[in-house]
C-alpha positions in Angstrom: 6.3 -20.3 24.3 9.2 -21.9 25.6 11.3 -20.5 28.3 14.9 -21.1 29.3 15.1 -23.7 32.2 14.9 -21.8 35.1 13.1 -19.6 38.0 11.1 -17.5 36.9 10.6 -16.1 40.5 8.1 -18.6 41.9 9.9 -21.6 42.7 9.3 -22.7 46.2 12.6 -23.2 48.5 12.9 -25.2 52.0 14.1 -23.4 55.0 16.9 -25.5 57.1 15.4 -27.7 60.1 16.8 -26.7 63.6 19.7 -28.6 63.4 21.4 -27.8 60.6 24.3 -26.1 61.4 24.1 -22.3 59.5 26.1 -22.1 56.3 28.9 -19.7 56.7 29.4 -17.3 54.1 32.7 -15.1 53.0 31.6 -11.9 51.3 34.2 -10.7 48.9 33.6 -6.9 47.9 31.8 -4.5 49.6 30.7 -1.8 47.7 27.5 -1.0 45.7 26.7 -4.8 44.8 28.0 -6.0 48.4 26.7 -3.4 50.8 23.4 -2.7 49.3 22.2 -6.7 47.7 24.5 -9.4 49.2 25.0 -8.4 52.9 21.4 -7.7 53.9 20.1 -10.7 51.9 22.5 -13.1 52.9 21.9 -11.5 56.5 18.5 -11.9 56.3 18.0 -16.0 54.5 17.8 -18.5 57.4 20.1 -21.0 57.1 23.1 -18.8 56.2 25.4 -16.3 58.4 27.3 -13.7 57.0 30.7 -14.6 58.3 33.2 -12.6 56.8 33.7 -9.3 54.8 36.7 -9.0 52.0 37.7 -5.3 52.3 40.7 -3.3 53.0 38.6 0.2 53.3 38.3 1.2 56.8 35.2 3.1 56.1 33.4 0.4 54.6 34.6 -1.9 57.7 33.2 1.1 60.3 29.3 0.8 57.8 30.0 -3.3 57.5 30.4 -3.4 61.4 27.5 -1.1 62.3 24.8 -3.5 61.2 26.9 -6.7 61.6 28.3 -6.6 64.4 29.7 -10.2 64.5 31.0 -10.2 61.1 34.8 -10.9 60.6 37.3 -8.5 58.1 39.7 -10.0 55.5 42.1 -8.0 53.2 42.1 -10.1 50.4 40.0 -13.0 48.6 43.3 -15.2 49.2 42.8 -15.3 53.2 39.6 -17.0 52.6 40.9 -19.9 50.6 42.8 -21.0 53.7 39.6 -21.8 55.5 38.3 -23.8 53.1 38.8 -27.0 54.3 38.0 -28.5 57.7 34.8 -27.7 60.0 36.5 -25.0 62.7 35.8 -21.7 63.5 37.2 -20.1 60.6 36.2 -22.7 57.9 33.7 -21.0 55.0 30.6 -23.1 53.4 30.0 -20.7 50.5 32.0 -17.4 48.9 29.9 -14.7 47.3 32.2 -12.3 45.2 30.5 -8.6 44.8 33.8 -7.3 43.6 34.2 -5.0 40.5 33.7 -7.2 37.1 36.9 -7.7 36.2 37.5 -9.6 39.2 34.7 -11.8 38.9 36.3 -14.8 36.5 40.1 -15.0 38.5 38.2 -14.6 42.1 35.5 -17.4 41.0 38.1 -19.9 39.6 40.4 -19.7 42.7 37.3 -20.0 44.9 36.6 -23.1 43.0 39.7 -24.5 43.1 40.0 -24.2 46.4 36.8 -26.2 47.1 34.3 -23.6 47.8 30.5 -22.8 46.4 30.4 -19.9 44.4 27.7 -17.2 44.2 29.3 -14.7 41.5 27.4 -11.0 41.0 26.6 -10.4 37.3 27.5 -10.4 35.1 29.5 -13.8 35.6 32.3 -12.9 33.2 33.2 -10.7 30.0 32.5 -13.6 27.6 30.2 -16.3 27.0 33.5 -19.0 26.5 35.0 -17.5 30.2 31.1 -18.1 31.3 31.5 -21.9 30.3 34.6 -21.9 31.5 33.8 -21.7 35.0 30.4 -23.5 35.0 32.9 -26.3 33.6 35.4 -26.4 36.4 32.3 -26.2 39.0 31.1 -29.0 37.4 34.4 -31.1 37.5 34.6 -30.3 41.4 31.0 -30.9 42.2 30.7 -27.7 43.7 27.6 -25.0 43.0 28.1 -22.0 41.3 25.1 -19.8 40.6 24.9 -15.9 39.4 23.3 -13.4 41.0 20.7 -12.2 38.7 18.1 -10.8 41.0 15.7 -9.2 38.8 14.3 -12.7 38.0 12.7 -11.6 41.2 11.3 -8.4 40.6 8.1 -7.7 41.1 6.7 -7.1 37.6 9.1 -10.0 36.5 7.1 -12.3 38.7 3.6 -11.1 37.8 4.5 -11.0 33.8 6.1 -14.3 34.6 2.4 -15.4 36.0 0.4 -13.6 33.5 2.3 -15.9 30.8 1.8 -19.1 32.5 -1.6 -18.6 32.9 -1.8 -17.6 29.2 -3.6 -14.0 29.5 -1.9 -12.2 26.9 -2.0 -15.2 24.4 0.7 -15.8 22.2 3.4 -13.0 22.8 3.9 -11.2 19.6 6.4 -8.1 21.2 8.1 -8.1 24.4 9.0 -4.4 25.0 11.4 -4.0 28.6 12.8 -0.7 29.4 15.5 0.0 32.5 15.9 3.9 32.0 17.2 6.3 33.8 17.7 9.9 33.9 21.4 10.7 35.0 22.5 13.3 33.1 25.8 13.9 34.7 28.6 10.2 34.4 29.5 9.8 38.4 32.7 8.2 37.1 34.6 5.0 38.4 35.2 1.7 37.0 31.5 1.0 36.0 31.5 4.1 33.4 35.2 3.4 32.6 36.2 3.2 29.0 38.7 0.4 29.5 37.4 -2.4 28.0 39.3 -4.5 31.1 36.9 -2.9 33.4 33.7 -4.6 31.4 31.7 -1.4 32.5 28.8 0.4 30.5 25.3 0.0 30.7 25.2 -2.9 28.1 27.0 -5.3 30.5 25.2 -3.6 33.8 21.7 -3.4 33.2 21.3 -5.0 29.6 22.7 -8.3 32.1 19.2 -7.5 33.6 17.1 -7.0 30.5 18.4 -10.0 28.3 18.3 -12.4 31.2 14.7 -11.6 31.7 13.9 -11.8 28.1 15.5 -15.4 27.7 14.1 -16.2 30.6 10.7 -15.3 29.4 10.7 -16.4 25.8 14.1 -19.1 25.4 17.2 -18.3 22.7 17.9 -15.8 20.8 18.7 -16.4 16.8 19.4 -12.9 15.7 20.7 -9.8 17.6 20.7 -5.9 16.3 21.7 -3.5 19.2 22.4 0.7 18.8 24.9 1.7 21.1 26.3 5.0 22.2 28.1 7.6 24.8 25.6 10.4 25.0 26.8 12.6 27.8 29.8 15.1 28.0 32.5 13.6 29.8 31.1 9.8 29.4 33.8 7.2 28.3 31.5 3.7 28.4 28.4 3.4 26.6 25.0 5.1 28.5 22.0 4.7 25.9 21.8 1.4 24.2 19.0 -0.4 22.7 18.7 -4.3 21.9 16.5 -6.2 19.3 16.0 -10.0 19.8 14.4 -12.5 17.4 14.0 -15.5 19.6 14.0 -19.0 17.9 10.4 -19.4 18.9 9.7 -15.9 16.7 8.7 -13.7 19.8 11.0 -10.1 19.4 12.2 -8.4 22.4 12.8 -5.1 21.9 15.3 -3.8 25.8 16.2 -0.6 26.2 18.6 0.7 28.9 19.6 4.4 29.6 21.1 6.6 31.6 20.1 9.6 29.7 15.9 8.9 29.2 14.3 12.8 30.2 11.1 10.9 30.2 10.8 7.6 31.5 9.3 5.0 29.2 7.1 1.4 30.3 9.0 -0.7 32.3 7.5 -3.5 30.4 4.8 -3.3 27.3 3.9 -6.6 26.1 1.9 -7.7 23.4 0.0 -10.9 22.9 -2.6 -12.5 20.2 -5.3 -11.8 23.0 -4.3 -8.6 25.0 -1.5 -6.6 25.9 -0.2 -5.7 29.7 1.5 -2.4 30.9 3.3 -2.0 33.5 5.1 1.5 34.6 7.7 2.0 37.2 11.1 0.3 38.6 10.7 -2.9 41.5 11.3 -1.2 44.4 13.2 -3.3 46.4 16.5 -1.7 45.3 15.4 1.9 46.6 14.3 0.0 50.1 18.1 -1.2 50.7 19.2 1.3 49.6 17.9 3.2 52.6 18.2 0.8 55.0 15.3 -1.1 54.9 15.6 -5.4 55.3 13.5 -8.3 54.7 11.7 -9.5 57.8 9.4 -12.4 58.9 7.3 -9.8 60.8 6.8 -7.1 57.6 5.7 -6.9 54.0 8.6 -6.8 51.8 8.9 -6.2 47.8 5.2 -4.7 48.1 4.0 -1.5 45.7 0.4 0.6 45.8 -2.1 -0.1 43.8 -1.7 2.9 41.7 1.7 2.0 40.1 -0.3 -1.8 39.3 0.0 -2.7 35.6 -2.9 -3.2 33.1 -4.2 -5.4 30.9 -6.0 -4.8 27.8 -7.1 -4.4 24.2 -7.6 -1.8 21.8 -7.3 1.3 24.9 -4.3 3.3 26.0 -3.1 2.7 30.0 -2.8 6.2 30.5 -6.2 7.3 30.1 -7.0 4.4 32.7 -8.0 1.5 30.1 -7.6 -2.3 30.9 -7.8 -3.5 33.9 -5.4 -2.9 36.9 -3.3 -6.7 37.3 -2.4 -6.6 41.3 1.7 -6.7 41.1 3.0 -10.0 43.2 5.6 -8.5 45.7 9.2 -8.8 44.6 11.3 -11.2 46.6 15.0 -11.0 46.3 15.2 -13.0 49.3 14.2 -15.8 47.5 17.5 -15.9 45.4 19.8 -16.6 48.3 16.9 -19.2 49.8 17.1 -21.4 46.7 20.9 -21.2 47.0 20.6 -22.3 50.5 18.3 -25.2 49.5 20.6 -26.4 46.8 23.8 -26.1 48.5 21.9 -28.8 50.8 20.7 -30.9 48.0 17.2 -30.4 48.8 16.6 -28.0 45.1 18.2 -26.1 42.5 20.5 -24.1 41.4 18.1 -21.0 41.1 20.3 -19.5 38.1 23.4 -21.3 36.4 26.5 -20.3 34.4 25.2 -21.5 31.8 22.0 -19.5 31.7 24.3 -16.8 32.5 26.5 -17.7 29.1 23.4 -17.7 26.9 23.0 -13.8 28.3 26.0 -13.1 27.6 26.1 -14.6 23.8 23.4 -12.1 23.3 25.2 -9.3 24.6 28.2 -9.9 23.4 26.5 -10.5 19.5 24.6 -6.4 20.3 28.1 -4.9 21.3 29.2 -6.7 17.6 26.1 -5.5 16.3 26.6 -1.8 17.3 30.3 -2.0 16.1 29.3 -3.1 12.7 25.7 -1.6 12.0 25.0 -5.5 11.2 22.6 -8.2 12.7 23.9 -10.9 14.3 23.0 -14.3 13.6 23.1 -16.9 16.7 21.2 -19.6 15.4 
């Protein structure tokens, strides 16, 4: 079982000595994806200061200020590209761009071709070509560009990713992976806009998620058969979509992502030759930034209780207590932006590329096919 080249979650990073200088970072967005993931991890990895803040919204400056009280305010991506050469005050060792998706390819390219390392929010791009695209220009200026796909770091990511290395499932038969939620009423704005422009929906927002773990996990795809659809009154971009992988290797991954599940399903079922492992409940790192909580040298982080542990088994049913409880390894988003430290100093890896970011979006852009057409979709 063959996985695309990769972290999986536990690669080991190097912290900078004492005298490296920081890395400075320009943040461009500050919404959802910027206030909630970027600033606070990029705040929180040694070896990197969050510099400045791309946003014209006063209110978001007053919340942006509050908890970083150093940080610097631009009004547009452009300002930026005028630091980027020299060593001063003002100069910028690394742009992350948390801006709405349809921003994400012109934003990259111009940070690019003005010199400067790119960390770009998924997903990367609408398409798999405008994917390649940009790794190809990163690679013609030497300069890093890595995608922000944290849930490589979940925590029942990493301990499925473990569980599979140490081969206690066997040979993986079934790979069943579930983001559902139940939100019954759209909340609007770009990311449940119609408008194909706005690459919104839940099949480029969470299915990003569910795909890249999958690949991740158990290496190409070679057929593709998604369901898609708009459930609730009012909803313009697709909230209920389902996603069937072959991978080349014969493993089928079977991802589901809602907005409109009444009753939540497994986060992950998987099914091997030798046992299967079960594993209910969302990572919950998100819900800790979300109110306010950050990474620290000094406290846990990324840690659940016992009783939301997954189980591994044969032959008996989770919910009646069968298998055996599998402790869950603590999620650790922080190590995203710690590997992108490290490689922006030559000292490791890009911890996720364009290109593995392209693959994704093959697959994703084959399921939206699929659910036009009622057809599978051969990639192979």
């Amino acid at each position: 079982m063959t996985g695309m080249t990769g972290t999986t979650g536990n690669a080991t990073h190097e912290t900078p000595g004492p005298s490296e200088t920081p890395l400075r970072v320009g943040l461009v967005g500050y919404g959802l994806a910027g206030s909630v993931f970027h600033a606070p991890l990029i705040a929180a990895t040694d070896g990197l200061v969050l510099d400045t803040i791309v946003t014209s919204n006063e209110e978001r400056r007053a919340q942006a200020r509050a908890e970083f009280p150093g940080v610097r305010f631009a009004a547009s991506p452009q300002e930026l590209w005028k630091r980027a050469d020299g060593d001063g005050p003002g100069a910028l060792d690394l742009i992350v761009i948390a801006s709405p998706n349809k921003t994400h390819v012109p934003i990259a390219t111009a940070a690019l071709e003005a010199g400067l390392p790119v960390v770009v929010d998924k997903p990367v791009a609408g398409t798999a070509a405008e994917a390649r695209g940009l790794a190809a220009l990163a690679e013609e200026r030497g300069l890093l560009l890595s995608v922000f796909q944290n849930r490589r770091w979940d925590n029942d990511f990493r301990t499925l990713a473990r569980l599979l290395a140490d081969g206690a499932l066997g040979d993986v038969q079934r790979f069943e992976s579930r983001f559902e939620r139940w939100r019954p009423q759209p909340k609007g704005g770009w990311r449940e806009s119609g408008d194909p422009q706005e690459i919104g929906g839940l099949l480029y927002d969470l299915g990003s998620h569910v795909v890249d773990q999958a690949l991740t996990l158990f290496g190409p795809a070679a057929l593709v058969y998604a369901e898609s659809d708009v459930r609730r009154p009012g909803a313009a971009a697709d909230d209920d979509t389902f996603i069937a992988i072959t991978h080349v290797n014969g493993v089928r991954s079977h991802l589901y992502v809602s907005a409109t599940t009444a009753q939540l399903g497994p986060r992950f079922r998987v099914l091997g030759r030798s046992a299967g492992y079960v594993k209910y409940g969302l990572d919950p790192q998100e819900a800790d930034l979300r109110a306010g909580l950050r990474p620290a040298p000094d406290r846990p982080w990324g840690e659940e209780p016992e009783g939301l542990w997954g189980r591994i088994g044969s032959g008996e049913s989770p919910l009646t207590g069968g298998g055996t409880p599998v402790r869950t390894l603590p999620g650790d988003y922080p190590a995203y932006y710690a590997a992108v430290t490290a490689a922006l100093r030559g000292k490791g890896e890009n911890p996720v590329t364009a290109l593995q970011a392209a693959a994704a979006l093959d697959v994703l852009e084959a399921a939206r096919r699929s659910a036009s057409e009622g057809a599978t979709v051969n990639l192979s």
